[in-house]
C-alpha positions, -999 to +999 in steps of 0.1 A: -741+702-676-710+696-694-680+721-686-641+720-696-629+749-679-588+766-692-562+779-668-525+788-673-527+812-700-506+844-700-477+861-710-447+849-717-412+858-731-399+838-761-382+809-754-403+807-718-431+782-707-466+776-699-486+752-686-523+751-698-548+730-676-586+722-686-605+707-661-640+687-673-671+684-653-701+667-658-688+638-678-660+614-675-645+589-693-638+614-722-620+593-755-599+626-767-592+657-746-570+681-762-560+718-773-564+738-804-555+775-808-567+807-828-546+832-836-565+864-849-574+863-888-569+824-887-588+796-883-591+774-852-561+746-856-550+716-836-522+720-815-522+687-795-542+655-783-544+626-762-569+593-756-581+582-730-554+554-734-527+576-740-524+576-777-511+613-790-510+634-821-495+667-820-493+696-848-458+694-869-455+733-851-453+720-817-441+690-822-409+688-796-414+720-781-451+708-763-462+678-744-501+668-740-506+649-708-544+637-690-552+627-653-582+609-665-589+609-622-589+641-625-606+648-653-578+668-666-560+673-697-527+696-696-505+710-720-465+719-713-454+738-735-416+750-739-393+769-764-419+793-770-421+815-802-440+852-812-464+829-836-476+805-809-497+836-795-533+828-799-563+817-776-559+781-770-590+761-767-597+727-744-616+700-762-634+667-754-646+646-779-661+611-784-646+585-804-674+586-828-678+623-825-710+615-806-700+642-786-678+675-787-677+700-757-652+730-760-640+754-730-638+788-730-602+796-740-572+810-726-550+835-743-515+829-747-492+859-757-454+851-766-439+887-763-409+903-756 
């Protein structure tokens, strides 16, 4: 059984940090392992992601403020993320798809709140 499992979420003042880890079991050798978020009223969006071979892609909203990183010994994708704003506030979501889509697992979430 397949399991990507979020930790690091919380709150957070603007302009703070977090550090999301998502932790897979039950397969290895993911291609793409990477976060998307969902604010309330809004649809599920990319935030960042990374290959197996290090290759990135991050959303123009993040970009410089958030770097994705993987431990592909450990299974692990993690996301830094600095210079935090109000509108970054959302559940954030660990994913791990094939290259091919041949596969697409999702964790459970982890809420992040940017709040004063």
């Amino acid at each position: 059984q397949v399991q990507l499992v979020e930790s690091g979420g919380g709150l957070v003042q603007p302009g703070g940090s977090l550090r999301l880890s998502c932790a897979a079991s039950g397969i290895f050798n993911i291609y793409a392992m990477g976060w998307y978020r969902q604010a309330p009223g809004t649809q599920r969006e990319l935030v960042a992601t990374i290959t197996s071979g290090g290759s990135t892609v991050y959303a123009d909203s993040v970009k410089g403020r958030c770097t994705v990183s993987r431990d592909n010994a450990k299974n692990t994708v993690y996301l830094q993320m600095n210079s935090l704003k109000p509108e970054d506030t959302a559940v954030y979501y660990c994913n791990g798809r094939g290259k091919f889509d041949e596969y697409d697992y999702w964790g459970q979430g982890t809420q992040v709140t940017v709040s004063s």
